[in-house]
BAMIPA-980640 format. One record per atom (N, C-alpha, C): x, y, z. Coordinates in steps of 0.1 Angstrom, whole numbers, plus 5000, padded with zeros to 4 digits. Layout:
XYZ/...
//
This chain:
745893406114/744493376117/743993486126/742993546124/742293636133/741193596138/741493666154/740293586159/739493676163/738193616167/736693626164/736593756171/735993836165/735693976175/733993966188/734593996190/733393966207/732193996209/731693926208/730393956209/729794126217/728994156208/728594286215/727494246225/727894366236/726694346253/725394446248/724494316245/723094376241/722594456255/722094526256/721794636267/720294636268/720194596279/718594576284/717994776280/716794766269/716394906270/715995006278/715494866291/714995006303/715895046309/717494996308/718795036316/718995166306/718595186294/719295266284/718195416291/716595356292/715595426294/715795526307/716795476315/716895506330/718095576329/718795536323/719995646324/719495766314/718695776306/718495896296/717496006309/716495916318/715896006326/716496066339/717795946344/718896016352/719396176348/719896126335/720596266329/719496366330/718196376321/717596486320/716996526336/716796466343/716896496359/717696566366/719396516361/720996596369/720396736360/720096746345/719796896340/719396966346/717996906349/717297006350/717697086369/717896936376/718597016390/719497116384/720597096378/721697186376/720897336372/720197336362/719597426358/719397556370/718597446378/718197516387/718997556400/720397576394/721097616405/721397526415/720997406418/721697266428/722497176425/723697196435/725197126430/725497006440/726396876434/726396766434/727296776450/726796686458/727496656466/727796496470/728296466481/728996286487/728196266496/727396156496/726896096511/727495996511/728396006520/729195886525/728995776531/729495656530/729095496539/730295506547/729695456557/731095316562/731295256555/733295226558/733595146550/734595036558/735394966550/736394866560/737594866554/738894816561/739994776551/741194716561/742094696555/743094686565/744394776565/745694736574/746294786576/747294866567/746894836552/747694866541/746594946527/745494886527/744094986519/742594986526/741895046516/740795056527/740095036515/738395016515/737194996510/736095176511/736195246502/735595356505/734395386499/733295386504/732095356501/731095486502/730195526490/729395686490/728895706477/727995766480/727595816465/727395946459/727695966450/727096126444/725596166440/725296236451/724296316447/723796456450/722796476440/721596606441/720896586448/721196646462/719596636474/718796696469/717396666473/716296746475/716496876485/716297016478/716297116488/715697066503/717097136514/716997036526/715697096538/715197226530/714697306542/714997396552/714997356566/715697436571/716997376581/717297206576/717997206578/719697166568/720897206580/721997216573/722597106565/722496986568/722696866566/721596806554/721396756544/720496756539/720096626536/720996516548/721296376550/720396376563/720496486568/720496446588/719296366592/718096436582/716796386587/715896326573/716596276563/716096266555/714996166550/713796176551/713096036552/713095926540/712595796535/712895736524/712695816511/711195816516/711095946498/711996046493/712396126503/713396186500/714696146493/715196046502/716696006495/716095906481/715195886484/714995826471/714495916459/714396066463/714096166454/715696256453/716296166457/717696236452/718096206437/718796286430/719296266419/721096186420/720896086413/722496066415/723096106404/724496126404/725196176396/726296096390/726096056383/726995926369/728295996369/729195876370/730595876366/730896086368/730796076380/731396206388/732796166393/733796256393/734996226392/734996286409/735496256423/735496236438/736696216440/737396286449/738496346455/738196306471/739196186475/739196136484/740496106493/740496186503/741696186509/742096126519/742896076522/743395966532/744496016536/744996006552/745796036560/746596116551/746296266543/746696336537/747396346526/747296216519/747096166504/745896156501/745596246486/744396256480/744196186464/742996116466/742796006455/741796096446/742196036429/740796106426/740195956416/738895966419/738395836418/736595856410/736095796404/735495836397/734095726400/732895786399/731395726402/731595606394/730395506396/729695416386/728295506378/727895456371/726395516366/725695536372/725395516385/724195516395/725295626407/725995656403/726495796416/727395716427/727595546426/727795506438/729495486433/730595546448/731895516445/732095426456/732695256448/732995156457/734295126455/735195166461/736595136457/737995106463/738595046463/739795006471/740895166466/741595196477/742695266480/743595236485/744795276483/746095236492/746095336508/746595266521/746495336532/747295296537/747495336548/748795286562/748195356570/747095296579/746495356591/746495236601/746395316611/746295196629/744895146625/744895026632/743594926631/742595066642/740994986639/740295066644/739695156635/738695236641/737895316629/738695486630/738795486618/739795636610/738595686599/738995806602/738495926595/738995956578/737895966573/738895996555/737696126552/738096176540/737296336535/736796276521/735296286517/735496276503/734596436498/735196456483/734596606479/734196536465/733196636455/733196636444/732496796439/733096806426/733196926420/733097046430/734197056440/734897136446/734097206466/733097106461/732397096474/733197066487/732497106495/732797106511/733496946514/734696886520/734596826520/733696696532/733096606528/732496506538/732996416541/733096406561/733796326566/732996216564/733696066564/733995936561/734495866572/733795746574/734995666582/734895496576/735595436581/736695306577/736595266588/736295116591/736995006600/738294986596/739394986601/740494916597/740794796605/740994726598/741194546609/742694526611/742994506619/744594446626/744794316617/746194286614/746394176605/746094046615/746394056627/746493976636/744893896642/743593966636/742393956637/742193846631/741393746636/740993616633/738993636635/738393706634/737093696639/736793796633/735393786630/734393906623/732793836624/732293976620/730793936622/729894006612/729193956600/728193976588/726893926595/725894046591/724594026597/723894096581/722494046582/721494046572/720894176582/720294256574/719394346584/717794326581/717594326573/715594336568/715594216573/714194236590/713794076593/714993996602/716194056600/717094006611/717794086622/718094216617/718394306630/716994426631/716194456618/715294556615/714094496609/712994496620/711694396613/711194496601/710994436588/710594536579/709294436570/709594306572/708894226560/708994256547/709794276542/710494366529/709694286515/709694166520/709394096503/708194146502/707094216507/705394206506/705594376500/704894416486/705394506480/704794626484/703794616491/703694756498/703694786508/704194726517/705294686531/705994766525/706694736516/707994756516/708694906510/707394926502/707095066496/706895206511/705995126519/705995226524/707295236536/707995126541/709095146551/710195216540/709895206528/711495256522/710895406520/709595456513/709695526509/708895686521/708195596529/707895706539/708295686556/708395586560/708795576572/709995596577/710295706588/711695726592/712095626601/713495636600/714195476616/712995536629/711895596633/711995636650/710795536647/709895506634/708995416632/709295246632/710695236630/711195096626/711195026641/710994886637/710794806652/712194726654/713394726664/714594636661/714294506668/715194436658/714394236669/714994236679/714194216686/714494206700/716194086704/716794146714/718194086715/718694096704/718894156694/719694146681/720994216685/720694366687/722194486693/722294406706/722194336716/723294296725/723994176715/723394096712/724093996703/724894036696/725194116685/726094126680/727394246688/726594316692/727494396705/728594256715/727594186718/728594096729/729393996718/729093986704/729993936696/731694016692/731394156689/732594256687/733094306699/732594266712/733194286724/733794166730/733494086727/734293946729/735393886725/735393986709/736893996700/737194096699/738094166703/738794296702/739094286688/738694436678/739394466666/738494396656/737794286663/736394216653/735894306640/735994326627/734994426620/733694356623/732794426618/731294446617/730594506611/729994396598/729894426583/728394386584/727294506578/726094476576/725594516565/725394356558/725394326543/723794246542/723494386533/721994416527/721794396517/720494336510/719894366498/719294516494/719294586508/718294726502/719694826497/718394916495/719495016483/719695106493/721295146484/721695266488/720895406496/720095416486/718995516488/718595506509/718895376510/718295406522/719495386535/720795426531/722195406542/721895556554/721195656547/721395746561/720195716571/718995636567/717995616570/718495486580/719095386577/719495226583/721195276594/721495416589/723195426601/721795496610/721395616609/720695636622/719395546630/719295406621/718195316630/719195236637/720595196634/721295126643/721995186652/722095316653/722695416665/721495436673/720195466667/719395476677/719295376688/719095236678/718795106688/719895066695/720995106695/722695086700/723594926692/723194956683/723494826678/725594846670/726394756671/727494776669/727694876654/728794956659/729295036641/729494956634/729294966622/730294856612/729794906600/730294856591/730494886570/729094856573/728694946561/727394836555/727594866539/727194726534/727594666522/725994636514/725694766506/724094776505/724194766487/723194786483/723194766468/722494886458/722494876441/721994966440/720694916432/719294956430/718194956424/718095016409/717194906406/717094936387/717894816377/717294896365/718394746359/719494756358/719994646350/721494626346/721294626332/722594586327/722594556310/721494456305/721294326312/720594206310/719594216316/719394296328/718294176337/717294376343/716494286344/715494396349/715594476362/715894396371/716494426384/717594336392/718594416399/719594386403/719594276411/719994166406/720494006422/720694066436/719594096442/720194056461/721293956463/720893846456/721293716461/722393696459/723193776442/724093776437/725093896444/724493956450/725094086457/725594076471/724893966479/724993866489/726793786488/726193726476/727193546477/728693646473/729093776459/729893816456/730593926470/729893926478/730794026487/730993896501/730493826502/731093736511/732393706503/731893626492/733293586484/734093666488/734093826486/734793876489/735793936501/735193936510/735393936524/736293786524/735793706521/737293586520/738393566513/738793686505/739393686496/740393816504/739893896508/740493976514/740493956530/739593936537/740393836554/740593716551/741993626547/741493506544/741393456559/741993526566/742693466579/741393456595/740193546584/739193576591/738193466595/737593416607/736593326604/734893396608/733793406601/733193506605/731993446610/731393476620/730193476624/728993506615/728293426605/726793506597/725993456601/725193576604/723293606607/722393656598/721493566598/721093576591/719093536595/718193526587/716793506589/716393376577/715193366584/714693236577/713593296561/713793446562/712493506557/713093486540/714293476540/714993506524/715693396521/716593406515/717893296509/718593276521/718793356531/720093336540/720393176540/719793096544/720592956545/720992896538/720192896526/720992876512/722492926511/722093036515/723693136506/724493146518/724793096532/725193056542/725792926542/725092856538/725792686531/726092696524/726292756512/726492756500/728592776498/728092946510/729492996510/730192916520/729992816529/730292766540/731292646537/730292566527/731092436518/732292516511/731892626505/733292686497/734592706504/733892796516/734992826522/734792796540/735192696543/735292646558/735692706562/736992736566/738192786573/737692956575/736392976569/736593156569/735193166577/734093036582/732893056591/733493006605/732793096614/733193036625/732192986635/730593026627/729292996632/728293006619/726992946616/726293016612/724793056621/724393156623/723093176628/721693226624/720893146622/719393206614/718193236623/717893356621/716693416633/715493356621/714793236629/713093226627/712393346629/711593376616/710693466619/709193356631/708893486631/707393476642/706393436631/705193316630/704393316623/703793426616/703193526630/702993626622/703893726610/705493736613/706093816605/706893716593/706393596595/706593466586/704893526570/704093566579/702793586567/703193696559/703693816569/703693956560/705093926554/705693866557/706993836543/706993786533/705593756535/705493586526/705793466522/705993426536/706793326537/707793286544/708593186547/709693166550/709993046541/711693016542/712492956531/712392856541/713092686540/712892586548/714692576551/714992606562/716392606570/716992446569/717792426564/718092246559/718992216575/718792126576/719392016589/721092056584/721592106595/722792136600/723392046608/722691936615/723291906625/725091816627/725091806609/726291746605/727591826599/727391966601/727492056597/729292086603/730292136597/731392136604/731692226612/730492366612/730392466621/729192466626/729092516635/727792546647/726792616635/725692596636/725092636630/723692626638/722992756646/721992726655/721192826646/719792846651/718692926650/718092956667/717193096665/716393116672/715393206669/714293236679/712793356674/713693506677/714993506685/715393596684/716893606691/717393746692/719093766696/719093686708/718493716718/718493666729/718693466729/717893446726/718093286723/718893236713/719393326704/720293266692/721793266700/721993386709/722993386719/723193266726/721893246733/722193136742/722692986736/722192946722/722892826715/724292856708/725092986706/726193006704/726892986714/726693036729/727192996743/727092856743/726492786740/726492646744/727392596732/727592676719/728992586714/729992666713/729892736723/731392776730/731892896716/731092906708/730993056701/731293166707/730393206715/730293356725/730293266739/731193356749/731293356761/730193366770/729693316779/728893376790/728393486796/
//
């Protein structure tokens, strides 16, 4: 008896449309003499592999300066060309991996390692380029605590859902323009200083396109290092544009699959899904939250989001689960359940 051959993955046309104008894009840069390089993420792992996170691309000629990441505003990185299934040479404590892009330029991928907990240095290169330093949280097996924060509206007032909000913070505004919510960087600072070895993972719906723009708005405001776990823009095979929400719920899953032993602190805002997808993953996995927290927007930043979602009654909840208008007061109801220290 033979069995049924598989159905074929009908392919959404504008995914087909987008990759044909990717490619004639990589040409014509190439053409013109500009070669592909790595902008690298933070990334995390533990004591045995790591999570190494970057993408390949064609910058925009950088001007006059050297770095062509250093100052680069939204338009720009969103005027970069990425580079499909580029083959990336990644080296770790002097073992070199060679590892290969997704369609969209982005390399997300587990390695084998044996590094000290703490943040370590790795090199990534592509087609024989300079190499670009990288770094890794590494977590201690012995870590029981972590902390996942939402950024748009919870650490970085942006109002993202309102579509030309959002056009212009991504596509022209640099981090010296962006507003941070007030008490957000002590809050999570007095969270990763209250657990030694804590990671500190900041998991986004915005795209890639905007990671050198979002690492220098949280060094500016002093807000804790940590991964960030961002997404990429455009379609898929099926769908027109890519699940936040789905991009959200699969890397928590994941984060419990890989700390099982972790229980994590999530922050989150009232402007999006957070509480939903906070309870959602909460019932699934107990043993892996060890608080949940949701920052109320302000009426006013409640209008230009459009909206807020309705935060369901927690009070029965098997973990603390508080809200506030901001870091500062969301602190002070984690102190009162003996979450964070004094």
């Amino acid at each position: 008896m033979t069995s049924p051959s598989p159905t074929p993955v009908k392919v959404l046309w504008l995914a087909r449309l987008e990759r044909r104008v990717q490619a004639w894009r990589e040409h014509r840069a190439r053409r013109r003499g500009r070669t592909a390089t790595v902008a690298a993420f933070p990334g995390y792992g533990s004591e045995t592999w790591v999570r190494v996170l970057g993408r390949v691309l064609i910058a925009p000629k950088p001007g006059r300066r050297a770095d062509p990441y250093s100052g680069m505003r939204g338009w720009r990185s969103f005027a970069a060309v990425p580079v499909g299934l580029a083959r990336v040479s990644v080296t770790i404590d002097g073992a070199t991996h060679e590892v290969v892009a997704d369609r969209g330029g982005v390399v997300d991928t587990v390695l084998p390692a044996t590094l000290a907990p703490g943040w370590r240095t790795l090199t990534m290169s592509v087609e024989g380029s300079d190499p670009i330093e990288s770094r890794v949280f590494v977590v201690a097996d012995d870590v029981r605590f972590g902390v996942v924060s939402d950024v748009d509206d919870t650490v970085m007032v942006t109002a993202i859902p309102r579509p030309l909000l959002a056009a212009w913070n991504s596509f022209v505004v640099n981090e010296h323009a962006r507003q941070p919510v007030p008490g957000m960087a002590v809050l999570l600072e007095r969270a990763v200083q209250q657990h030694p070895g804590a990671p500190m993972v900041y998991l986004s719906t915005g795209a890639w396109n905007v990671a050198p723009t979002l690492a220098r708005f949280l060094r500016r405001h002093l807000f804790p290092a940590g991964a960030m776990l961002l997404t990429d823009w455009g379609p898929t095979h099926d769908r027109w544009f890519r699940s936040g929400r789905a991009h959200k719920t699969e890397n928590l899953q994941r984060l419990a699959r890989e700390f099982p032993r972790i229980a994590w602190l999530l922050v989150g805002d009232d402007g999006q899904h957070d509480d939903e997808l906070y309870t959602t993953f909460t019932a699934a996995h107990p043993d892996n939250v060890a608080a949940v927290a949701i920052r109320r927007l302000t009426p006013a930043e409640a209008v230009l989001a459009g909206g807020r979602t309705v935060v369901d009654d927690h009070s029965a909840a098997a973990v603390p689960w508080v809200t506030g208008v901001d870091g500062a007061e969301i602190m002070d109801r984690l102190v009162e359940h003996g979450v964070l220290s004094d």
